[in-house]
C-alpha positions in Angstrom: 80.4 112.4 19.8 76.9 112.5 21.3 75.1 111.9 18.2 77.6 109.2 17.6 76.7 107.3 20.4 72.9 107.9 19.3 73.6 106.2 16.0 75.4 103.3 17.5 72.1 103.0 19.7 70.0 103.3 17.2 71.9 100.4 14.8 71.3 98.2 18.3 68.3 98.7 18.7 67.6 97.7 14.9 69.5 95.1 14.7 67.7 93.7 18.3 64.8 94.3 16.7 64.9 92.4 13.8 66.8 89.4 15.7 63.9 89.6 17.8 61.0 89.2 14.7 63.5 86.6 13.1 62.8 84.4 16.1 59.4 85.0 17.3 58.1 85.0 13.6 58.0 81.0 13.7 56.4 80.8 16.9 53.5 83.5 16.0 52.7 81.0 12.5 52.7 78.1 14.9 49.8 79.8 17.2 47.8 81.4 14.3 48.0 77.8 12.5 46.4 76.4 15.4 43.4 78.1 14.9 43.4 77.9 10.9 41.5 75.0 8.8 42.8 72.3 6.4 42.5 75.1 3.5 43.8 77.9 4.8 46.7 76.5 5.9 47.5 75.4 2.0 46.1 78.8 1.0 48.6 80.4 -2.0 49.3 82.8 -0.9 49.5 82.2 2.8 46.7 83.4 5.3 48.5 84.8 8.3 45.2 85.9 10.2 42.7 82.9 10.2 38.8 83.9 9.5 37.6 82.8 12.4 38.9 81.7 15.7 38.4 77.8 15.0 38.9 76.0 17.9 38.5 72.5 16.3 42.0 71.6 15.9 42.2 72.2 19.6 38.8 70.3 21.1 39.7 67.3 18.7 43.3 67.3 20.1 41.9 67.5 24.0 39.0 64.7 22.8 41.3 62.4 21.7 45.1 63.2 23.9 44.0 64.4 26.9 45.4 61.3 28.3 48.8 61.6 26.7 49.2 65.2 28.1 47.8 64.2 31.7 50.8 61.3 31.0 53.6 64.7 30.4 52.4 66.3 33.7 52.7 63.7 35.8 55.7 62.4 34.2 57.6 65.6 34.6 56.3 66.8 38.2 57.6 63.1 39.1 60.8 63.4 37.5 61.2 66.8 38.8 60.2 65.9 42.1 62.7 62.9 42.0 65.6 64.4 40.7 65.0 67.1 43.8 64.7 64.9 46.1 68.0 63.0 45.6 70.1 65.7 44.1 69.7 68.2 47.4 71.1 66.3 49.9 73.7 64.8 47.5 74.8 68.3 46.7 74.6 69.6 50.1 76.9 66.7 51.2 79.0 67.1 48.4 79.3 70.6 49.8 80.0 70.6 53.6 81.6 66.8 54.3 84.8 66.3 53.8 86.0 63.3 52.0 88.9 61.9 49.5 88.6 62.8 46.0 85.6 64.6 46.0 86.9 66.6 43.2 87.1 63.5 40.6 83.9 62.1 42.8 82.0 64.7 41.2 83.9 64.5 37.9 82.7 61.5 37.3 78.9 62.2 38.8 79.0 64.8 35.8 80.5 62.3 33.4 78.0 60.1 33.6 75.4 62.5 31.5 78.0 63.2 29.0 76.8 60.2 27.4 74.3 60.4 24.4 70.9 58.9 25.4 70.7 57.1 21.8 73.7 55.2 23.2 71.1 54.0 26.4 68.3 53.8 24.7 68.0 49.6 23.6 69.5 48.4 26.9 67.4 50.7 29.1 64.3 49.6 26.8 65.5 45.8 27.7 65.7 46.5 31.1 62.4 48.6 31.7 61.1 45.9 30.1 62.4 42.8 32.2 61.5 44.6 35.6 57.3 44.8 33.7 57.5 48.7 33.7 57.9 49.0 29.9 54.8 51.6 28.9 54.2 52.6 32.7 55.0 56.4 34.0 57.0 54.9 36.6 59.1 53.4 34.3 59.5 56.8 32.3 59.9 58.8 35.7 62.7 56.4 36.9 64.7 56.5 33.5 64.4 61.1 33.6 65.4 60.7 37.3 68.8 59.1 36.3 70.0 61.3 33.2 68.7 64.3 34.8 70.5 63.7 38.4 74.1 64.3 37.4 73.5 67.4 35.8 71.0 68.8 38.8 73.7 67.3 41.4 76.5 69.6 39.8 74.4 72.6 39.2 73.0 72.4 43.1 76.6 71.7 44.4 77.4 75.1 42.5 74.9 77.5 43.6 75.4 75.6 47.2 79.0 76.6 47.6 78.2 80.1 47.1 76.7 80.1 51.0 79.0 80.9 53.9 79.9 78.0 55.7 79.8 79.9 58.4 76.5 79.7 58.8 76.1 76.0 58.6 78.9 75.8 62.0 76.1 78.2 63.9 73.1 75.9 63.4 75.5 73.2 64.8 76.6 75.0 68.0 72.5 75.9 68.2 72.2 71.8 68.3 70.8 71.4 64.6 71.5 68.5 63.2 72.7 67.9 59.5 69.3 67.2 58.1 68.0 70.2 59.9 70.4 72.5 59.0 69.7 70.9 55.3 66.1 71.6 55.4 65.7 74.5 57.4 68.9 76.7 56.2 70.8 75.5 53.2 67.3 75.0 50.9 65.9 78.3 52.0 68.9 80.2 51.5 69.5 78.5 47.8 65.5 78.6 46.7 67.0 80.4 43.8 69.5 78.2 42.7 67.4 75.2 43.0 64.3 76.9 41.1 66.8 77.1 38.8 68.2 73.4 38.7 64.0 72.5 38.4 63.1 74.3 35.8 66.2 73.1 33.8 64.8 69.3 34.7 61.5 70.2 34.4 62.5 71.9 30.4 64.1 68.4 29.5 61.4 66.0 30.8 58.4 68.1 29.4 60.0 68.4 25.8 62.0 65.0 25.4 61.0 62.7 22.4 63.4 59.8 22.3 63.9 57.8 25.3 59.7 58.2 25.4 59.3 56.9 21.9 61.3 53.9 23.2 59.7 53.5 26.5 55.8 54.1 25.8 53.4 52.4 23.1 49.8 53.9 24.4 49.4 54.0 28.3 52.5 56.4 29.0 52.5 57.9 26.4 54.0 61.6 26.4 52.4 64.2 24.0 55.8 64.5 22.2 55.4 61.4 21.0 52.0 62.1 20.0 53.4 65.4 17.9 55.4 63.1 15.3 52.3 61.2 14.7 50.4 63.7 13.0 53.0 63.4 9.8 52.2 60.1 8.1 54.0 58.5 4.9 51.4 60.6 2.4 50.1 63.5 4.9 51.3 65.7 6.9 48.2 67.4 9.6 49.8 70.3 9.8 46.4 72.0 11.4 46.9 69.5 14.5 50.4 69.5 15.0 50.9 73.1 15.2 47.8 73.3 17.9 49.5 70.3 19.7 52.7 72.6 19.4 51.1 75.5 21.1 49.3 73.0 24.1 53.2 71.9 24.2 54.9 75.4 24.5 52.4 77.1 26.8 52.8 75.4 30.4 56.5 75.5 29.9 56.3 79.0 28.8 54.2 79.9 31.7 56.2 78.0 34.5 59.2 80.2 33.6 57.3 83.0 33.7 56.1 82.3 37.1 59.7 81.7 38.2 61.6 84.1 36.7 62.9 85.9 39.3 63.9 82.3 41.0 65.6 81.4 37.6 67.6 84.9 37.6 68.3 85.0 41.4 70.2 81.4 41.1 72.0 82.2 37.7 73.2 85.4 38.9 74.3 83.8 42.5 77.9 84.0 42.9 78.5 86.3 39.9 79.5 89.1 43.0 82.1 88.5 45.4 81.1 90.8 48.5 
């Protein structure tokens, strides 16, 4: 029996194992292409280790799109900031008021992100473009704020549910009033949860492609957009794009590890009932 159980760890651990070098396997060629030249990334065959750590895929990218990634900072932080500082108090309303039909109310709050931003994409391009922010951050921030609100309204009403009301009626009797006991109880107590509902905003402005593509033409320009131009109609720079992929994985690679505990903490909230 005991040396069954052994096997069945071992074939696990194996199996883990290899899962875990099937997925990590792309993302180690990415990082060593960065640092590779134009002929050893068409070596035959391939050159796994480059020769030397050349770091002139990287200075050519920062020369020349510095601006484009200063554009996916600001753009995100914005967005993420925005879609904070509406969906909060939304949530916590939706949570402690009382009112008729909240139930379909925030149905249909949820709804509205079920549709496909391809759908969007031409009319919101039309109407950026009518009220002159076409190719402005703003514009960009403004059009992330609304497809990422219904989604971060739902997930902060979730995680805001799971704190005892109780607690809310206390800071009343105290004489706090509702934005108070907004600011100074409800956020404190779900810091997890809404880590949680950030980095999940913060993932989907940083790495989306489309609606920028439609939005930008050179001033806002995100550094997605500037990815897909390294593959022309005859060439492909692979050299460049897979530094550009690296500059584009590591901040969001090291935002959720600076925020891990937040992002487990609000996942896991509620999974106990006490």
């Amino acid at each position: 029996m005991y040396a069954r159980k052994r096997l069945k760890k071992a074939v696990l651990v194996v199996v883990a194992l290899v899962l875990t070098i099937l997925n990590i396997t792309p993302l180690i060629w990415t990082f060593m292409s960065g640092f590779k030249t134009r002929l050893e990334i068409f070596t035959i065959p391939p050159v796994w280790i480059p020769k030397s750590l050349n770091l002139a895929n990287y200075e050519a990218i920062f020369d020349k799109r510095l601006h484009n990634l200063e554009n996916s900072v600001a753009i995100t932080v914005g967005s993420t900031a925005g879609v904070l500082l509406i969906a909060v108090p939304a949530a916590f309303a939706l949570t402690v008021f009382a009112m008729k039909n909240k139930k379909h109310l925030e149905f249909w709050i949820l709804s509205t992100r079920m549709m496909p931003p391809i759908a969007a994409a031409i009319p919101l391009y039309l109407g950026i473009k009518e009220i002159g922010l076409y190719d402005t951050r703003w514009g960009v921030m403004l059009i992330y704020i609304g497809f990422n609100l219904p989604f971060a309204i739902w997930m902060a009403t979730t995680f805001m549910r799971q704190l005892p009301g109780e607690i809310f009626e206390a800071a009343l009797v105290d004489g706090c009033s509702w934005p108070q006991v907004l600011l100074r109880i409800a956020v404190p107590l779900s810091v997890g949860g809404l880590s949680t509902v950030a980095i999940f905003t913060a993932l989907f402005c940083w790495n989306e492609l489309l609606l920028a593509v439609f939005l930008t033409s050179s001033n806002a320009k995100t550094f997605t957009v500037v990815l897909t131009e390294f593959v022309g109609q005859t060439n492909i720079v692979w050299e460049l794009m897979a530094a550009g992929a690296v500059i584009q994985i590591v901040p969001i690679v090291i935002l959720t590890f600076l925020t891990q505990r937040y992002i487990v903490a609000g996942l896991t909230m509620g999974a106990v009932k006490q």
